[in-house]
C-alpha positions in Angstrom: 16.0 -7.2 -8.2 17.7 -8.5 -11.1 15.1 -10.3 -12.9 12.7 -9.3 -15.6 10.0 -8.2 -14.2 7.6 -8.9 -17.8 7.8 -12.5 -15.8 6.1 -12.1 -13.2 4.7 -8.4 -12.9 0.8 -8.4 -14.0 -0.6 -5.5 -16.0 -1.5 -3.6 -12.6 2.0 -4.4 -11.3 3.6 -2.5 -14.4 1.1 0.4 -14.4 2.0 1.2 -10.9 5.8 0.9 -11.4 5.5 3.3 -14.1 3.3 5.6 -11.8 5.5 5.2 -9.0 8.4 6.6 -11.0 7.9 10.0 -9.7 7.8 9.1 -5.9 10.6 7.0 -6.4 12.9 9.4 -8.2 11.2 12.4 -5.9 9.8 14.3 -8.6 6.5 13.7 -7.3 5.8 17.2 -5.1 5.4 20.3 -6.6 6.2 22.4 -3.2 10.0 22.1 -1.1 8.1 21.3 2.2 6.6 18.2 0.4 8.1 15.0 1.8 8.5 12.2 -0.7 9.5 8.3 -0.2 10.4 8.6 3.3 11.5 5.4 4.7 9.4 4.7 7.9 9.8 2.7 10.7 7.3 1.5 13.9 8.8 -0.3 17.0 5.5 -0.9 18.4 4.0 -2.5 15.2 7.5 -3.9 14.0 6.9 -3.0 10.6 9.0 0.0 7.9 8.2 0.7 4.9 8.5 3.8 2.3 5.5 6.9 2.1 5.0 8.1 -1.2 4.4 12.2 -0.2 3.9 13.9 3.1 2.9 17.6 2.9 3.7 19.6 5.5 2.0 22.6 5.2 -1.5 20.1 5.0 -0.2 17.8 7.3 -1.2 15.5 4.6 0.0 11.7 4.1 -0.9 10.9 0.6 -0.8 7.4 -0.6 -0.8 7.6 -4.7 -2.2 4.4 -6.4 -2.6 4.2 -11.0 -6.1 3.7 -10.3 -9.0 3.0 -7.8 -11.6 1.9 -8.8 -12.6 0.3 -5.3 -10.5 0.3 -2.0 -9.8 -2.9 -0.7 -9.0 -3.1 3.4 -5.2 -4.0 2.6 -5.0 -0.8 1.2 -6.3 0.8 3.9 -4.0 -1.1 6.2 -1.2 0.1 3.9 -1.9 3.8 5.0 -2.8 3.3 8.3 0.5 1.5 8.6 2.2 4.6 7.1 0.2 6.4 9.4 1.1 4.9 12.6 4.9 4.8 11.2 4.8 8.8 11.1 3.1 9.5 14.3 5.8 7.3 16.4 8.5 9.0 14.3 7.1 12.3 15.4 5.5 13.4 12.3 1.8 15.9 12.6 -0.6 14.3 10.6 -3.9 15.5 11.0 -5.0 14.0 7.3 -4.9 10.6 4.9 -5.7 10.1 2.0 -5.5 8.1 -1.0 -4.7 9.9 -5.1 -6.0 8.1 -8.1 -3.9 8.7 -10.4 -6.7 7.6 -13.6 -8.5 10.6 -12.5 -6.4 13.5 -10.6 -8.6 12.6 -7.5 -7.9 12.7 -3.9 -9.6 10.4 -1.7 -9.8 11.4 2.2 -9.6 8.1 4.2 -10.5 8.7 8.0 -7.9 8.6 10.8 -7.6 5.1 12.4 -8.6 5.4 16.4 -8.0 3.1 18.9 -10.3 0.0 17.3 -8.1 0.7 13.7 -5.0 0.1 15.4 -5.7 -3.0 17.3 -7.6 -4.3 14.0 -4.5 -3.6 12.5 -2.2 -5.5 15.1 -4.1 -8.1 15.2 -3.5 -8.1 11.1 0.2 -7.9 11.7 0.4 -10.8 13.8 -2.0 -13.1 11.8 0.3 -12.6 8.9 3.9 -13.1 11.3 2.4 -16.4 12.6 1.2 -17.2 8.9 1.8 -21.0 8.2 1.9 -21.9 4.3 0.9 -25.5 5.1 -2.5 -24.3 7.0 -5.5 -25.0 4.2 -7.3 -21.7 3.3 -10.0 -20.8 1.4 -9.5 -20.6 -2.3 -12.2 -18.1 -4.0 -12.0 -18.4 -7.6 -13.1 -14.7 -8.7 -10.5 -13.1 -6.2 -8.2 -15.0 -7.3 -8.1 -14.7 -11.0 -8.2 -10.6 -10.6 -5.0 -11.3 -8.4 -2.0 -9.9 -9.3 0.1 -12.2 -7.8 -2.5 -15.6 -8.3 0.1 -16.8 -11.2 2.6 -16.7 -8.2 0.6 -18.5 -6.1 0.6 -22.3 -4.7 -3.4 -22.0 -3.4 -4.4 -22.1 -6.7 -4.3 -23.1 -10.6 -6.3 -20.3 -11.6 -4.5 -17.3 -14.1 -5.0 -13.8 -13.4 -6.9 -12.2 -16.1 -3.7 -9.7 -16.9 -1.6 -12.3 -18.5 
């Protein structure tokens, strides 16, 4: 928490924090029944986390990103995470969706059913029982648009933010 984050934070990294400033600091809603940053929690999945804004009156879980230009299936485990979080907390969500900041756009994301959540399980346990000594597969063009591939052991590859 007490580091620079210039180190280590790629452009994306920054973009978000700055975007994120609004959730964080709740400024983010415009209406009083808007929820923002909620902490969540799941027993079942053993997972918490924070939600970015909840409304109410839409019964509306909005995940806000800087910019989407494609959604990648972590993401969508993200939500469905915050999803699941909600439900077992005894929120009513009847909608998800993702807002792209770049462009004032909401994207609706469908509900996860019963196949979503055991995908998502089975997600959640791969990456408890993740061993860092078990070889994986290194692609070269994921891995240079990888925010975190200057971070990374797997590889000596830069991200193309630095």
């Amino acid at each position: 928490m007490d580091t620079d984050e210039g180190i280590y934070q790629a452009t994306p990294q920054t973009r978000g924090s700055i975007a994120h400033e609004t959730v964080d600091k709740k400024t983010a809603g415009n209406k009083k029944a808007d929820i923002i940053s909620l902490p969540v929690y799941s027993e079942e999945f053993g997972i918490m986390g924070k939600i970015d804004i909840y409304h109410q009156d839409k019964k509306l879980l909005v995940e806000r990103k800087y910019q989407l230009k494609k959604i990648f299936r972590g993401q969508i485990y993200q939500l469905w995470a915050q999803y699941f979080c909600m439900i077992e907390m005894g929120y009513k969500i009847e909608h998800i969706a993702f807002y792209d900041m770049s462009v004032n756009k909401t994207i609706p994301i469908e509900l996860p059913g019963y196949a979503e959540q055991m995908e998502l399980k089975s997600f959640i346990e791969d990456f408890k029982h993740y061993d860092p000594e078990d070889t994986i597969t290194v692609n070269p063009n994921k891995c240079t648009h990888c925010i975190y591939c200057n971070l990374c052991d797997k590889t000596e590859s830069d991200n193309v933010y630095t």
